[in-house]
Every structure is written in structure tokens, then in C-alpha cells.
N, C-alpha and C positions, 0 to 999 in steps of 0.2 A: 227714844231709844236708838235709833237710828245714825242718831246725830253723836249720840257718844260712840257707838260703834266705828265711826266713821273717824274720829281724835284717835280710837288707838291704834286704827291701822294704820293713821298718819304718823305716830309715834312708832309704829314699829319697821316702817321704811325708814325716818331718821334715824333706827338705832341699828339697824342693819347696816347702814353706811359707817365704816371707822371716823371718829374725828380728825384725825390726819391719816393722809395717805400714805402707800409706802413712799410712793415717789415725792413730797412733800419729805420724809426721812432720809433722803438718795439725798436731793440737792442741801439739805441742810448740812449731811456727810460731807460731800463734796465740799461745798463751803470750807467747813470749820476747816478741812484736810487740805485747803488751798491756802487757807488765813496761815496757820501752822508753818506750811513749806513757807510763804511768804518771811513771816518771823523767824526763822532758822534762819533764810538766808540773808537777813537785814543783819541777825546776829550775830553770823559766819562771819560779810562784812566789815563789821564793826572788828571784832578780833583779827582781823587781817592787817585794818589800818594800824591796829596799835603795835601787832607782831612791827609793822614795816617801819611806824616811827619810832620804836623801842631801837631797830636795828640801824637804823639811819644815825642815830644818838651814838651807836655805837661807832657804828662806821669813820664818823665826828671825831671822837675820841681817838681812835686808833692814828687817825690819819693827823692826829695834835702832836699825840704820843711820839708817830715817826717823824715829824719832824723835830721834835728834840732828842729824840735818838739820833739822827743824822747830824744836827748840832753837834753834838758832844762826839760823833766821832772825829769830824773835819777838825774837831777842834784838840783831839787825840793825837792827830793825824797831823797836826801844825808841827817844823820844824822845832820851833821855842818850846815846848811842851815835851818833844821826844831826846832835847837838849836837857832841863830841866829832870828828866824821870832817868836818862841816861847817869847821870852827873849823881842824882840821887841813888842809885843803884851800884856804884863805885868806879862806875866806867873813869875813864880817862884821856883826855884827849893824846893820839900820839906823837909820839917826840921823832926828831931825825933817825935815831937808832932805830925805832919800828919799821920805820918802810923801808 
């Protein structure tokens, strides 16, 4: 009798002790709440590069763009051209009498 008395006092210091700790619950907090930030900012990141090569493509573009914008004005802007839209327009070249 002794000897079972003796099992459930040992049973009742193991059951008196929690099976995890609080601190055991802190660091696994901590943890997760580290992992978390970590993924957020791998995530963040990642949508930055794509912002930045979305905007570089753009960039690309515009800078394509203006060059054939400035094409076509130089080429507005050509003698033969403002000869050509003049002459089209009714102009006329003038005669002795004019000047």
C-alpha cells in the first residue's frame, strides 16, 4: 500500500507541472511572428521588383515612342515637306510683282 501511495503522488507532481510552458508559448509566438515579418517582406520585395520592371518596360516604350515622335517632326520640319504641304495648301510661290 505504500508503494501505490507513493505512484500517485508522483502522478500528482507530473500533473501539477503544465505540459508546455508559458515560455515554451512566448518563443514559439515570437517564432511564428518573426517567420510572418520575414514573408511579408520577401513578399513586399518581390512586388517591388515587378512595380520596377513593369515601369522600366515602360520607361522602354516611351523612350521608343520619342524617338519616333522626333522622327516625324525633323521630318515636318524638312524644307521638301513644308514645300510640298505649302504648294498643297494654295500657296504660291511669289512673282516679281510681290516683292
Amino acid at each position: 500500500m505504500g508503494h501505490a501511495k507513493a505512484l500517485s503522488s508522483r502522478e500528482k507532481v507530473k500533473s501539477d507541472k503544465p505540459a508546455v510552458s508559458t515560455w515554451h508559448i512566448i518563443i514559439i509566438l515570437v517564432i511564428v511572428a518573426l517567420a510572418l515579418f520575414y514573408v511579408r517582406f520577401k513578399v513586399e520585395g518581390l512586388r517591388i521588383g515587378y512595380d520596377i520592371s513593369r515601369n522600366n518596360r515602360a520607361v522602354t516604350e516611351l523612350r521608343r515612342e520619342k524617338r519616333i515622335l522626333e522622327s516625324e517632326l525633323m521630318m515636318a520640319k524638312s524644307p521638301d515637306k513644308l514645300e510640298t504641304m505649302a504648294l498643297g495648301l494654295g500657296f504660291k510661290y511669289p512673282t516679281q510683282e510681290d516683292t
